[in-house]
C-alpha positions in Angstrom: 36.7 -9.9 -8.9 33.6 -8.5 -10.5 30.5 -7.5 -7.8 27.8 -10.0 -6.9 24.7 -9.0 -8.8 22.2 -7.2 -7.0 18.2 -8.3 -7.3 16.0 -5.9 -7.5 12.2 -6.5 -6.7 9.4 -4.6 -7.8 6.7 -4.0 -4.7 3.4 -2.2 -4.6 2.6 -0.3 -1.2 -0.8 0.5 0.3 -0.6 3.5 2.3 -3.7 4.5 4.7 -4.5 6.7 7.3 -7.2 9.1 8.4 -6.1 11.1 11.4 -3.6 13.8 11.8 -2.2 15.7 8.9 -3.0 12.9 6.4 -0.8 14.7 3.2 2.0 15.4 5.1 2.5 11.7 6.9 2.1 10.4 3.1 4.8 12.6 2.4 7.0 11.9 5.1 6.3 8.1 4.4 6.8 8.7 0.7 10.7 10.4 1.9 11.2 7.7 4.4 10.3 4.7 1.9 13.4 6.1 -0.5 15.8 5.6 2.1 15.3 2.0 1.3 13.4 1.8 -2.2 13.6 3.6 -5.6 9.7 5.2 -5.9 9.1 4.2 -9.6 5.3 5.4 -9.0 2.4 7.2 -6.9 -0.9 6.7 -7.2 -3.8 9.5 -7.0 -4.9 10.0 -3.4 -8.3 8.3 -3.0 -11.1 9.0 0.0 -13.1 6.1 1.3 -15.8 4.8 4.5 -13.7 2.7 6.6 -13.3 -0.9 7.0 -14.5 -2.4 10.5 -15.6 0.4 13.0 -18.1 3.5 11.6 -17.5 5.5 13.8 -14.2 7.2 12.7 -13.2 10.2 9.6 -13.1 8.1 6.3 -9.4 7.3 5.3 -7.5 8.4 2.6 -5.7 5.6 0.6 -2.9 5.4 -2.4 -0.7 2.7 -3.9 2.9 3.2 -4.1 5.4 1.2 -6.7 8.8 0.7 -5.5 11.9 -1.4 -6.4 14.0 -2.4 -3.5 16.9 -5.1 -2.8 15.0 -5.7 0.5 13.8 -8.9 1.4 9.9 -9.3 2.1 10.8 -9.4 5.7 13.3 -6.6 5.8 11.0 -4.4 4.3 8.1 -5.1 6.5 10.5 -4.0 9.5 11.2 -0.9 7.4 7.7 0.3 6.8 6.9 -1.1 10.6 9.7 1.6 11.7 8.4 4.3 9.1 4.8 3.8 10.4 6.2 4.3 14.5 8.5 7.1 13.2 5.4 9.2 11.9 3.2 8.5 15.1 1.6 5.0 14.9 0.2 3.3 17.8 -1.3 0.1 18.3 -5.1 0.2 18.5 -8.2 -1.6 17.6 -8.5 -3.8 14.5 -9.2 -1.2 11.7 -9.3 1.6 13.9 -8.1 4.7 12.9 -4.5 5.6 12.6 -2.0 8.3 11.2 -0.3 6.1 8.9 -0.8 2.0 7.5 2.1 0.6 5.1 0.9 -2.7 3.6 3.2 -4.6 1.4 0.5 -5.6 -1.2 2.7 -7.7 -3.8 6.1 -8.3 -3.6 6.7 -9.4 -7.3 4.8 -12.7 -7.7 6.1 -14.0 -4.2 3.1 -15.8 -2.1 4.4 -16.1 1.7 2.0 -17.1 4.4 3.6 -16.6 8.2 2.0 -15.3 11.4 4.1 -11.9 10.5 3.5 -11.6 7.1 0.6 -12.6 4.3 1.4 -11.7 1.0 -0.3 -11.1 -1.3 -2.0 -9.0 1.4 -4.7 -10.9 2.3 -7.7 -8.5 1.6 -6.3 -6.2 -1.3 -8.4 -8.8 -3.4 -11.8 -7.6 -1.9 -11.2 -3.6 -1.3 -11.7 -0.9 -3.9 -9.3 1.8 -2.3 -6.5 -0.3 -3.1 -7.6 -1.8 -6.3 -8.2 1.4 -7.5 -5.0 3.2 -7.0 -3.2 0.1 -8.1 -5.3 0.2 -11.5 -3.7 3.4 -11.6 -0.4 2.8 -11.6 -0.1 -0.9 -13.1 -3.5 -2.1 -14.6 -1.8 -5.2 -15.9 -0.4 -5.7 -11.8 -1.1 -10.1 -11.7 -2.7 -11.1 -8.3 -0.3 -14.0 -8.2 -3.2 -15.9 -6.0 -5.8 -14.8 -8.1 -4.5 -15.6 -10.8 -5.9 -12.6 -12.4 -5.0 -9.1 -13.5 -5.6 -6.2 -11.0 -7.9 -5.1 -13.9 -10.5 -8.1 -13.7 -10.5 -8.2 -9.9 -11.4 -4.8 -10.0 -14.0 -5.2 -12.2 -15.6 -8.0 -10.9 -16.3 -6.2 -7.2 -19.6 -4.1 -8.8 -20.2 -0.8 -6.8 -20.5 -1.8 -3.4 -17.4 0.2 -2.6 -17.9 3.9 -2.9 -14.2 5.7 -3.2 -13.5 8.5 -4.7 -10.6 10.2 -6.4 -9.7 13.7 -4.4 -6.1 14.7 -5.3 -3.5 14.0 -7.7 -0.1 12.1 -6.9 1.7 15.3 -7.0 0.3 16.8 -3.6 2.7 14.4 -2.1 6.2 15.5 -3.8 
C-alpha cells in the first residue's frame, strides 16, 4: 500500500515587531516557523512609522515564504504559539509588540471567519509588507485583488515611507 500523497502549500508570512531585541525574536520566530514549515525565502528587513498609535519606536517588518502541509487554521495556532513563546501579550490595537505573525496568503485560498481573514485584510494598503513581499515573489497574485503584488505596490504612490535597513542574512 503506497502512502497517501502529501499537499504542500506555499504561504507568505508577515513578521513585525518593534520592542525588545527585534533581530533576535525574528530569528527565533524564523527557527520556530521550521519546526512546522520548509523556509523557501526571507525577505530584507525593512523599518517603518507605525500603524494606529504614534507614540511608540517604528517597527521593523519582513515577509517570509514558506511551504507547509498545515492547514490555514493549524498554522494560525502555530504562529499564535510562536508569537506567546517569544513574549507576546495582548495589548492595544496596533500597539507595540515583540513579535506579529500574519499569514498574508496562503496559496490563492480566500477564507473569511471571525479567526481568520485571508488574504490578510490590510496587506493590500501597507508598504512594509508589499515591499518585502516584492522582494521575494514580485509575481505573488492578490487572489482578491486580482492583481500582481507588483501593481498593488505600484499603485499606493509614496505615502508610505519604509526603508530597507538590513539584509535577510542578519536573521540566519
Amino acid at each position: 500500500m503506497s502512502e497517501p500523497e502529501v499537499s504542500l502549500n506555499v504561504v507568505f508570512i508577515g513578521v513585525g515587531a518593534n520592542l525588545g531585541p527585534v533581530r533576535e525574536n525574528f530569528a527565533r520566530a524564523l527557527r520556530s516557523m521550521q519546526k512546522c514549515a520548509r523556509v523557501l525565502a526571507v525577505s530584507s528587513l525593512y523599518e517603518s512609522d507605525p500603524v494606529g498609535p504614534k507614540d511608540q519606536p517604528k517597527f521593523t517588518n519582513a515577509v517570509v515564504k514558506v511551504e507547509t502541509e498545515l492547514s490555514p487554521f493549524g498554522l494560525l495556532d502555530h504562529l499564535k504559539a510562536i508569537e506567546k513563546e517569544i513574549g507576546r501579550k495582548k495589548t492595544k490595537r496596533w500597539g507595540p509588540r515583540v513579535i506579529d505573525l500574519d499569514i498574508i496568503f496562503y496559496g490563492d485560498l480566500v477564507i473569511s471567519t471571525d479567526s481568520l481573514v485571508i488574504p490578510h485584510p490590510r496587506a493590500h494598503e501597507r508598504r512594509f509588507v508589499l515591499e518585502p513581499l516584492l522582494e521575494i515573489e514580485p509575481a505573488a497574485w492578490h487572489p482578491v485583488k486580482n492583481m500582481t503584488v507588483r501593481d498593488i505596490c505600484s499603485g499606493l504612490g509614496n505615502s508610505q515611507a519604509i526603508s530597507k535597513t538590513e539584509g535577510p542574512e542578519v536573521l540566519r
